[in-house]
C-alpha positions in Angstrom: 165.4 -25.3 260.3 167.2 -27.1 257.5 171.0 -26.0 257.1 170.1 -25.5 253.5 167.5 -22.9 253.6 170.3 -20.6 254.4 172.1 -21.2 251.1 173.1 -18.2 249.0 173.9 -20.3 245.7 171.6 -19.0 242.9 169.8 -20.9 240.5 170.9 -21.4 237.0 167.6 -21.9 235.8 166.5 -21.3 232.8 163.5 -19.4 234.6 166.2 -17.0 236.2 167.8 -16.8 232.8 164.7 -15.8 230.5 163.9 -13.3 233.5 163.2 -9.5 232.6 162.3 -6.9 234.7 159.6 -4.0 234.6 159.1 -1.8 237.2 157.7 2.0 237.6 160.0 3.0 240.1 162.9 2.0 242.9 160.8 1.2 245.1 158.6 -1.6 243.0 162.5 -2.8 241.9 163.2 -3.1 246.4 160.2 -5.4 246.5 160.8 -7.2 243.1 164.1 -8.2 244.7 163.0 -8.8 248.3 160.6 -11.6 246.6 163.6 -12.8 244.2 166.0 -12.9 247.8 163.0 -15.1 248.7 162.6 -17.5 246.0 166.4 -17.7 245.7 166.4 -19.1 249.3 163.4 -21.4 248.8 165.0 -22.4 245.8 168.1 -23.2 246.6 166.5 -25.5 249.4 164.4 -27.6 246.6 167.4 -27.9 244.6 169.6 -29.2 247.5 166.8 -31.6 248.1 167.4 -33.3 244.2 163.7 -31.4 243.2 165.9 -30.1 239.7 164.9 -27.0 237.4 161.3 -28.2 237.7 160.9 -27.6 241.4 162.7 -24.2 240.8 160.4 -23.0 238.0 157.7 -24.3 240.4 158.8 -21.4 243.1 159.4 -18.9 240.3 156.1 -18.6 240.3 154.9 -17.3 244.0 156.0 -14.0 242.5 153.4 -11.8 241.8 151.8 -11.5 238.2 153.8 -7.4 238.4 157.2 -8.9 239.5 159.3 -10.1 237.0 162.8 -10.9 237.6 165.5 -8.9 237.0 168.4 -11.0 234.4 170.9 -8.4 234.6 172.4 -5.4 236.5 171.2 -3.2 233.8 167.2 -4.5 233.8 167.0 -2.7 237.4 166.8 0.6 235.6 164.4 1.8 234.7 164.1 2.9 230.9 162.3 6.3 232.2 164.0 6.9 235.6 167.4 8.8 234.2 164.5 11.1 232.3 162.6 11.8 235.4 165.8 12.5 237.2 166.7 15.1 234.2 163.3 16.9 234.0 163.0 17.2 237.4 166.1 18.9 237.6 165.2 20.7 234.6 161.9 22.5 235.9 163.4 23.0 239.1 166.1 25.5 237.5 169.3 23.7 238.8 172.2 22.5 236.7 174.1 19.4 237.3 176.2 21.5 239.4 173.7 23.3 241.7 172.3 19.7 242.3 175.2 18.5 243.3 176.0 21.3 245.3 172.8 21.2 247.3 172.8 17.2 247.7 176.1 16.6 248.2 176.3 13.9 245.1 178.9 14.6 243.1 178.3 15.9 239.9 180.1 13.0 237.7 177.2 11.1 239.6 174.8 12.7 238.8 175.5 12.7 235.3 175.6 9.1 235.0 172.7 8.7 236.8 170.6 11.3 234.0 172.5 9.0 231.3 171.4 5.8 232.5 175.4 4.7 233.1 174.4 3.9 236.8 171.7 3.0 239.0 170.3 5.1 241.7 168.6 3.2 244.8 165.6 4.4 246.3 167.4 6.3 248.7 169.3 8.4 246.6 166.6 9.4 243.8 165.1 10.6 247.3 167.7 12.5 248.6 168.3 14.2 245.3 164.4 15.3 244.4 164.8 16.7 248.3 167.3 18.9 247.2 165.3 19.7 244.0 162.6 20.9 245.8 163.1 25.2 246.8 165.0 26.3 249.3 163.1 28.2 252.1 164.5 31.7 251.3 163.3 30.3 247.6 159.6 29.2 248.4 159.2 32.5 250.4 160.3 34.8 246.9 158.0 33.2 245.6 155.0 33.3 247.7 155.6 36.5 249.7 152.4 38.0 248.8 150.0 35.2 248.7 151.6 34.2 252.6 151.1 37.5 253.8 147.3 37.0 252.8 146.9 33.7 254.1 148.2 34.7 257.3 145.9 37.5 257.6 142.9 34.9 257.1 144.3 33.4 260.4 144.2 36.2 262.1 148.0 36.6 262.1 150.0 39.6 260.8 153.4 41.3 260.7 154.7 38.3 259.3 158.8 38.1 259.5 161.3 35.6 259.0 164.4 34.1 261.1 166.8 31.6 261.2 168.8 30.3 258.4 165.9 31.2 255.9 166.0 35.0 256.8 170.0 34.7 256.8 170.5 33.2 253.3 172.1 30.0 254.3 169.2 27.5 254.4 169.6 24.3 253.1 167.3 21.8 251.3 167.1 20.2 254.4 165.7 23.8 256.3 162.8 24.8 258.2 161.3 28.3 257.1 161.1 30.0 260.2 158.0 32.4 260.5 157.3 34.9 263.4 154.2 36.7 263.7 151.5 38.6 266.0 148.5 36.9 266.4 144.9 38.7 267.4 143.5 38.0 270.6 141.2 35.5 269.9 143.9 33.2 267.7 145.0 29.9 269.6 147.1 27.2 269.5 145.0 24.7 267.0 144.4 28.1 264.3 148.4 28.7 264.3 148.9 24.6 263.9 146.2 24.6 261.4 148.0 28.2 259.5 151.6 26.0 259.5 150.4 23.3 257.4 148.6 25.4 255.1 151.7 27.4 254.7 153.4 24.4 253.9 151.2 23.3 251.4 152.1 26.9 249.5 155.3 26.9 249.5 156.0 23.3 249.2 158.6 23.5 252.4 158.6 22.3 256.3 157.5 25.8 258.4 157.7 26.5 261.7 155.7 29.4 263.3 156.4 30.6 266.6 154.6 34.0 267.8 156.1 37.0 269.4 153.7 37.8 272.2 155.4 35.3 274.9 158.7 36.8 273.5 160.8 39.3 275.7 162.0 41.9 274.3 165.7 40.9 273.9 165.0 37.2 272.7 167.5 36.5 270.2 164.5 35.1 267.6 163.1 39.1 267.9 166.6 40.6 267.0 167.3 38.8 264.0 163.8 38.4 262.6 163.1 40.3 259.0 160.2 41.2 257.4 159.0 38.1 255.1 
């Protein structure tokens, strides 16, 4: 391979130049710029070669009809994204800093993120709608009742709760750990099948482990609490 094709010079094209960006979300903008990083390369090879701003505008345009690039550090916002970040955090109850508490961003970030002042990556808008979503000990306030019921349609019952979850110190990034007595004729693939259900309720990961294999002194039976 040509020496060339590993240029990092960028084009001063007035392609590059006129170049906007419109993306739903950070993870369109990742691809818009993996296919920019491409055409950059590609383009920096033509030019090297004497093919001029023609040969350049020519590669501009292997990028998809939806990709558009980006002319400036501000065009890889979003106009919407600081909104969604704010509403989110909005409707899940949490101020600036509760978020911050429960993501480990700090709060100055956060704000600038909600304003628009900075750019999140993909990663990060992840990691903070993880730690919108409701903490184990949350989801189960919530939903006592209505997993108390769906358990019973499994043929499960005295439903309790352990681990971090039944001690107050879960974290976003908790299990909600669920012990309970299954009837006789309840196996393995009803108590899978009973997990994810239960996650789709309470919008959390659940684990569910049952007490008849349990001795009687097993740590998970001691510290276990009614849900």
């Amino acid at each position: 391979m040509s020496p060339c094709c590993h240029s990092t010079d960028t084009p001063r094209s007035s392609a590059f130049r006129r170049a906007s960006v419109s993306v739903s979300n950070d993870r369109s903008y990742s691809l818009a710029c993996e296919y920019r990083s491409r055409v950059i390369r590609a383009s920096s090879c033509i030019r090297s070669r004497g093919g001029g701003p023609r040969a350049v505008k020519q590669v501009c345009q292997w990028l998809p009809p939806s990709f558009i690039l980006p002319s400036s550090p501000s065009a890889r916002y979003h106009p919407d994204m600081s909104e969604t970040l704010r509403d989110s955090r909005e409707r899940a109850g949490l101020s600036q800093a509760q978020l911050a508490l429960r993501s480990g961003v700090a709060q100055p970030n956060i704000a600038a993120y909600e304003s628009g002042r900075r750019n999140p990556s993909a990663a990060m808008v992840d990691r903070l709608r993880s730690a919108m979503r409701p903490l184990p000990h949350e989801a189960l306030e919530q939903h006592r009742e209505e997993l108390k019921e769906l358990a019973a349609k499994y043929g499960l019952s005295n439903v309790r709760v352990f681990g971090s979850a039944g001690q107050g110190t879960d974290t976003a990034q908790s299990d909600l750990d669920i012990l309970v007595t299954r009837s006789p004729h309840v196996g393995l693939l009803t108590i899978a099948e009973f997990s994810v259900v239960a996650e789709q309720l309470l919008g959390v990961a659940v684990d569910v482990v049952t007490d008849g294999g349990l001795p009687a002194d097993h740590p998970i039976l001691r510290s276990a609490v009614a849900a």
